[in-house]
LUMLO-238352 format. One record per residue (C-alpha): x, z, y. Coordinates in steps of 0.05 Angstrom, whole numbers, padded with zeros to 5 digits, always signed. Each point is the difference from the previous one (the first is absolute). Example, Ala and Ser with C-alpha at 12.3 -4.5 7.8 and 13.67 -1.06 7.14 Angstrom:
2
+00246+00156-00090+00027-00013+00069
END
This chain:
517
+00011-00468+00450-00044+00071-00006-00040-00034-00061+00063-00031-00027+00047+00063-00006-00044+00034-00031-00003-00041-00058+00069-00014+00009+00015+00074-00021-00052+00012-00053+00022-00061-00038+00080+00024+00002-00026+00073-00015-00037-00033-00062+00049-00051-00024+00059+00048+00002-00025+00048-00036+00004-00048-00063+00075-00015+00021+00018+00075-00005-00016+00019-00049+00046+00003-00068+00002+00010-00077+00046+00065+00006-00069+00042-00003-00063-00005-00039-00072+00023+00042+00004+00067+00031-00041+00060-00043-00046+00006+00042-00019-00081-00001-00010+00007-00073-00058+00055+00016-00043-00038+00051+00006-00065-00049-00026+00052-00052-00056+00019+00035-00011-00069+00008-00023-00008-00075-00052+00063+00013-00034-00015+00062-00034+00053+00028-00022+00030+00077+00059+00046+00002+00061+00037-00043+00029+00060+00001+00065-00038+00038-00033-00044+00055-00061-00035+00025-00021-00059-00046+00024-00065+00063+00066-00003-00046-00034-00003-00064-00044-00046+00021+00071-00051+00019+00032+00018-00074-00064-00016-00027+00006-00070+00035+00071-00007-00020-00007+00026-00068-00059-00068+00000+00061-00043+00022+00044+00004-00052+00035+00074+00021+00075-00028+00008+00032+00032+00061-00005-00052+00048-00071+00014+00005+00015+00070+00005+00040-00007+00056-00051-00042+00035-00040+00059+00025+00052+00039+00044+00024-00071+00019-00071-00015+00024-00009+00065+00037+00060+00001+00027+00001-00074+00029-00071+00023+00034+00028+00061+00036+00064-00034+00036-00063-00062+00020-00041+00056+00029+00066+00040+00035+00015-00072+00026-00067-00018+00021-00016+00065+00034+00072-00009+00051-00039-00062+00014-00057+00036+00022+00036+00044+00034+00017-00059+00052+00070-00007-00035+00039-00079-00013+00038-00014-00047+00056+00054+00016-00044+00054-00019-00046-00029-00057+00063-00014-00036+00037+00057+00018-00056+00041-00031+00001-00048-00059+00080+00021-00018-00010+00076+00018-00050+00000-00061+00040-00055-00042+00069+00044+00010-00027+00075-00011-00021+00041-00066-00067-00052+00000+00053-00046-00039-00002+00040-00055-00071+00032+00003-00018-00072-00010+00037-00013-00067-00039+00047-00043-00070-00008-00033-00030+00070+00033-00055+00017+00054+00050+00013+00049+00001-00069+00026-00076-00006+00003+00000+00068+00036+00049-00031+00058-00038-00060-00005-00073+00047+00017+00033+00037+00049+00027-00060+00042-00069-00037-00009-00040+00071+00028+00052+00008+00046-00003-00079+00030-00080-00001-00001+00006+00058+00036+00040-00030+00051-00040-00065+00005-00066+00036+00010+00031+00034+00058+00016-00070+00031-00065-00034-00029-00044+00053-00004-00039-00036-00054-00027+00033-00054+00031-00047-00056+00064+00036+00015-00031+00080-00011-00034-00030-00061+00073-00030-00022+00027+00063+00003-00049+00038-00038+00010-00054-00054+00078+00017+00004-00011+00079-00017-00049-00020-00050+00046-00042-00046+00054+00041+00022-00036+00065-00029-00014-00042-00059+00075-00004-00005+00035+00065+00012-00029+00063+00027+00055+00010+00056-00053-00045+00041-00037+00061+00001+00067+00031+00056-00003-00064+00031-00069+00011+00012+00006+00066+00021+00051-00018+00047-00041-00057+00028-00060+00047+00011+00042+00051+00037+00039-00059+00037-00071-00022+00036-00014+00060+00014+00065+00015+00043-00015-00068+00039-00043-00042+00040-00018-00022-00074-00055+00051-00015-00046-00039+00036-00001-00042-00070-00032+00065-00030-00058-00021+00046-00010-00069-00025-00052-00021-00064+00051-00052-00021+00056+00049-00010-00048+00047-00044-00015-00056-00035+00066-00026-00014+00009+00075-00026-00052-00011-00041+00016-00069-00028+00075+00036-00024-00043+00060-00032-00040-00054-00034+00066-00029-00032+00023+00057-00014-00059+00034-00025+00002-00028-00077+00072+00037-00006-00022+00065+00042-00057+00001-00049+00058-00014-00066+00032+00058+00035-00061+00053+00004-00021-00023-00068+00071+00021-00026+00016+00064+00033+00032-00024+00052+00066-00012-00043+00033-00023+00072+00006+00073+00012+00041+00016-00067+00037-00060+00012+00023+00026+00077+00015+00068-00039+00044-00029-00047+00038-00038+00048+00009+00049+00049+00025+00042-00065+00050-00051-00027+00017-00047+00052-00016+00026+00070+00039+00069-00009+00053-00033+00010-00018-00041+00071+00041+00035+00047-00016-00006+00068+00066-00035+00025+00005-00041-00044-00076-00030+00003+00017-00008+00078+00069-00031-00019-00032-00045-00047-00052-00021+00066+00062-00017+00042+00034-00042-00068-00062-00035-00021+00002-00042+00064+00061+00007+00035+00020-00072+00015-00066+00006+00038+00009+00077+00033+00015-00043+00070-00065-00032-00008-00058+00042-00027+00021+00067+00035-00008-00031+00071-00062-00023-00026-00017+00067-00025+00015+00026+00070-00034-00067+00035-00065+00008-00036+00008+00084+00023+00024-00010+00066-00006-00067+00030-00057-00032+00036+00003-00072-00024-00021+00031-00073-00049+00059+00034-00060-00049-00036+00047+00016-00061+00019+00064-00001-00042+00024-00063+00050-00047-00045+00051+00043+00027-00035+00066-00014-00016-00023-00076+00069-00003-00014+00025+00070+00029-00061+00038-00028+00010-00049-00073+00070+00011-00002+00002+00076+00021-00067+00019-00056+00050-00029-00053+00062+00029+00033-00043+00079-00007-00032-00015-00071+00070-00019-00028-00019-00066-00006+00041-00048-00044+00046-00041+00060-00022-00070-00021-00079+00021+00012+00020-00010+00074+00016-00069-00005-00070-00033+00023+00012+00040+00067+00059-00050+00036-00023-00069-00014-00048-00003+00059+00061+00023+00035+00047-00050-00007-00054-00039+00042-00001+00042+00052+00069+00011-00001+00016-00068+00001-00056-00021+00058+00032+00069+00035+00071-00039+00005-00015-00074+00009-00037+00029+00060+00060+00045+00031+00045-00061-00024-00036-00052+00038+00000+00041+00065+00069+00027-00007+00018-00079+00009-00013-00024+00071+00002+00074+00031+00083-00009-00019+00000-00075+00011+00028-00002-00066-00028-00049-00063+00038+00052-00053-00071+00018-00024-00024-00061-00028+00079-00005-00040-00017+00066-00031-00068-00004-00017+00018-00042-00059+00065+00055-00015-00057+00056+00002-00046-00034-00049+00047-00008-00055+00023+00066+00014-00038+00032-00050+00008-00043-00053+00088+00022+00004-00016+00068-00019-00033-00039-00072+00077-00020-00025+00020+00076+00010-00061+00036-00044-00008-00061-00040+00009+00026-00068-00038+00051+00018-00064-00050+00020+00006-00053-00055+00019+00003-00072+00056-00053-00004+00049+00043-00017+00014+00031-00071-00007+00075-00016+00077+00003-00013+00015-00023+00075-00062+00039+00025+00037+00064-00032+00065-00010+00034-00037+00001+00067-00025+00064-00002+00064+00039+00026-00016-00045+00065-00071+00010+00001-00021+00073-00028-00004+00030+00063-00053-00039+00028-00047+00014-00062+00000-00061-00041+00016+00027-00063-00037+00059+00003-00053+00001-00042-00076+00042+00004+00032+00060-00039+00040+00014+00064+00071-00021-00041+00051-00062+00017+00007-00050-00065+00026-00056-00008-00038-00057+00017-00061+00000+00044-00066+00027-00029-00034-00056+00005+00057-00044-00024-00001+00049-00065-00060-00007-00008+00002-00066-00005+00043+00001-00071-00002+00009-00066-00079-00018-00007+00017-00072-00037+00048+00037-00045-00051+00055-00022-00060-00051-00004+00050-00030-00049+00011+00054-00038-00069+00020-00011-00017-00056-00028+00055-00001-00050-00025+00062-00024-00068-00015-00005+00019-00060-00044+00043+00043-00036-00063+00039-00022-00023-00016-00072-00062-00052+00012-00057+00048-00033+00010+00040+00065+00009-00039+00053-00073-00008+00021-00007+00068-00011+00063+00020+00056-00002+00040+00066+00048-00007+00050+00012+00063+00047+00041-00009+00062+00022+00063+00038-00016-00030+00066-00026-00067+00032+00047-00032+00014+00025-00005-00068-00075-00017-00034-00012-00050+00053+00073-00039-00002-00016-00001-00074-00063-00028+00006+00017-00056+00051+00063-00029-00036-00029+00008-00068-00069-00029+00025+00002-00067-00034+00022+00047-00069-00049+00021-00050+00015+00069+00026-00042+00064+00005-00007+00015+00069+00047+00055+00026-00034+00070+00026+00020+00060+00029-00034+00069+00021+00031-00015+00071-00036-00033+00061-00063-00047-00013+00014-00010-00069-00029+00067-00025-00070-00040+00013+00036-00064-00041+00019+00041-00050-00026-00024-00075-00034+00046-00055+00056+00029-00050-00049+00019-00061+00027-00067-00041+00078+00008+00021+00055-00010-00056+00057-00017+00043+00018+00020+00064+00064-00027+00049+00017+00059+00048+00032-00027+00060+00034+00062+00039+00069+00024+00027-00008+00057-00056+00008+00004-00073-00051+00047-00009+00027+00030-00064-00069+00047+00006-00027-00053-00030+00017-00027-00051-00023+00048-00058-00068-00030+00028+00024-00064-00036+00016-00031-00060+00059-00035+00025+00026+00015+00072+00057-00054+00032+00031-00024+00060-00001-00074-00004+00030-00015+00068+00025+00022+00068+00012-00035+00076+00070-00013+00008-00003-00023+00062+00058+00049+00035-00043-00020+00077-00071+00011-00029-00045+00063+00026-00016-00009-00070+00064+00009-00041-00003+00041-00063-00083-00021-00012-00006-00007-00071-00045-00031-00043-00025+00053-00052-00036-00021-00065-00046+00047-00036-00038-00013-00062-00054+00029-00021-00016+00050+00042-00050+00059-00013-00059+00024+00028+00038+00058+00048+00042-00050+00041-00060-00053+00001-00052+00062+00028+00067+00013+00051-00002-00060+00027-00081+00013+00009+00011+00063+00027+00053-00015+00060-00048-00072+00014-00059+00050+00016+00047+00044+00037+00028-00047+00047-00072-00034+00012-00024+00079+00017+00064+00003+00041-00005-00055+00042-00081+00004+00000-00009+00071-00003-00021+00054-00048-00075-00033-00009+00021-00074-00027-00007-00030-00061
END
């Protein structure tokens, strides 16, 4: 039964994801991107770590079509709920508690996290893995485990720098328990360095580059995190797993508190010192996520043991009748949020929901503001429609230009939609002074056409052409990107071409400093 469960729930966790998902929405923005950088391989980007390049790359080599984007979060996320399972069976927990961790993670925001080509699911996947080799060194005490876990942080800093909170929150977490006697052992240093050695070719990407990682924290905190208030990134803690709260916070306070998880007890102090670094950097809510898996198991190996006393000390058998109430528990809360986890429902019926379910934060978006679908489910529209239309201008254009034509996108999302629906088209490629692309970004000297793809006119411009248009717009009343035209300019001169030069040099110097090239 403990080696059966586990692939029990990894296999639904995989297979499920394919049944939920629906053709109401195209890829999410941001999936677009990472299978971008997947054509321009490279030991970092301005964005992320180059792990989820490295995965479009492979699915870009497989044909591209969006079951083999999807694979990747279904992958990671079938591996986390086998390692949440596994480790409730390490922690001396039956089948009560293995599977009972197995629906907390099934039933909670993981259902959605799951769904979308990001590193998010990686990251949850890297923290669970540290997290559990942690744990089974401290049973084992072989040095397999410490070297396990410094292979976790490794790929996990090759996939998002938030590893680098986790890892300051494990540090500090062994040093607050019995666990700083790791700091003592050869093995531990070098499973520190075996994750510096995987993590080494970006860190050296990074230095080589400025740092950009810095400019990209400063322009988040400028656009996006201004708006993380407080209450509602603890309110968002509480939402993201409450058909679990009744498991993971006596875990929490188990793993603090209790004696049977003393050997433990830096799991417990990871989490508090993870969660409460985001909580005073004004951390995006979701970056907590990788913090509760580990304790659903503990949780869950917390109650099948007060359960299985509880029993004969009342002469009663009622225990054993709810244990199979309490593990399916979790999975009721999934009908109430379900639109909400899985896109099976169209962005007319997701609108009429919101005057339910504004006040819990699901429709507001990064700039602070309620709208009226769900960011991500907005950003999830309109990209087939625009891919469309770019390519019916582009045809339009008279043939003795068309090898000579620049598309300019005003962000990435748009350039990199483009790219992937048009990439069997004998299409340009699609650029943009925004993100990774300003290294992507083609010479302009030979340009005689070029298709402007912005939410602006740009009237400005024009007189720099010999014939200035707008060929096209998204209609798409749900899109993030409604109102993006499709601009065609001919001919244009040598002011707007040296422009374009000019802001490509200036965003390299901005996001590399004053001294790059």
């Amino acid at each position: 039964m403990k080696r059966f469960l586990p692939l029990a729930f990894a296999l639904v966790k995989f297979v499920s994801g394919y049944l939920l998902t629906s053709s109401y929405y195209d890829l999410h923005r941001d999936e677009y991107l990472y299978l971008n950088q997947g054509q321009h391989l490279a030991w970092g980007y301005l964005e992320v770590p180059p792990l989820i390049a490295a995965q479009g790359w492979v699915t870009l080599a497989l044909g591209g079509q969006e079951g083999w984007v999807h694979f990747w979060p279904f992958l990671w996320g079938a591996a986390t709920v086998y390692l949440v399972v596994r480790l409730a069976g390490r922690l001396g927990g039956g089948w009560f508690a293995q599977a009972l961790a197995g629906t907390c993670y099934l039933g909670t925001a993981f259902a959605r996290l799951n769904l979308l080509f990001q590193p998010n699911s990686f990251e949850v996947f890297g923290f669970v893995l540290a997290l559990y080799a942690l744990v089974c060194y401290g049973q084992e005490q072989r040095p397999r485990y410490l070297y396990l876990l410094g292979a976790a942080l490794g790929l996990g800093l090759l996939n998002k720098y938030t590893t680098l909170f986790f890892v300051a929150a494990l540090g500090g977490a062994l040093l607050l328990t019995p666990g700083r006697r790791l700091l003592l052992s050869r093995h531990f240093w070098g499973a520190a360095g075996l994750a510096l050695l995987l993590w080494l070719p970006n860190l050296l990407w990074q230095l080589r580059h400025g740092i950009p990682f810095l400019h990209h924290m400063a322009l988040l905190k400028a656009s996006q995190l201004v708006h993380v208030d407080p209450a509602d990134f603890w309110k968002s803690q509480l939402l993201f797993c409450l058909p679990a709260v009744w498991v993971w916070v006596p875990g929490l306070l188990a793993l603090l508190l209790g004696r049977a998880f003393r050997p433990y007890r830096a799991v417990g102090w990871v989490t508090v010192l993870g969660v409460g670094l985001l909580a005073v950097l004004s951390g995006k809510d979701y970056y907590a996520l990788g913090y509760y898996p580990a304790l659903f198991a503990f949780g869950a190996a917390f109650w099948e043991t007060r359960l299985t006393r509880l029993g004969p000390r009342l002469g009663l058998r009622w225990p054993r009748v709810l244990q199979p109430v309490l593990v399916l528990l979790p999975l009721a809360f999934v009908g109430l949020f379900a639109p909400f986890l899985f896109p099976l429902r169209g962005p007319a019926a997701m609108a009429a929901l919101r005057p339910r379910f504004a006040k819990l934060g699901f429709y507001r978006w990064e700039d602070g503001q309620d709208h009226a679908l769900p960011q991500d489910y907005a950003d999830m529209r309109g990209w087939r429609e625009l891919a469309a239309k770019t390519w019916a201008a582009y045809q339009s254009l008279p043939d003795s230009v068309r090898a000579h034509t620049l598309i300019h996108c005003a962000n990435y999302g748009q350039a990199s939609a483009i790219n992937y629906f048009n990439r069997h088209h004998p299409l340009p490629p699609a650029n943009s002074l925004n993100g990774s692309f300003i290294y992507w970004y083609p010479p302009v000297e030979d340009c005689r056409a070029v298709l402007i793809v912005d939410d602006e006119l740009h009237p400005e411009l024009a007189p720099h052409f010999a014939s200035y248009r707008r060929f096209g717009a998204v209609a798409d009343p749900y899109a993030r990107e409604r109102g993006t035209a499709v601009i065609i300019g001919l001919r244009p001169d040598a002011a707007v071409l040296a422009l374009v030069a000019r802001e490509r040099r200036a965003e390299i110097s901005a996001w590399e400093g004053p001294s790059s090239k």
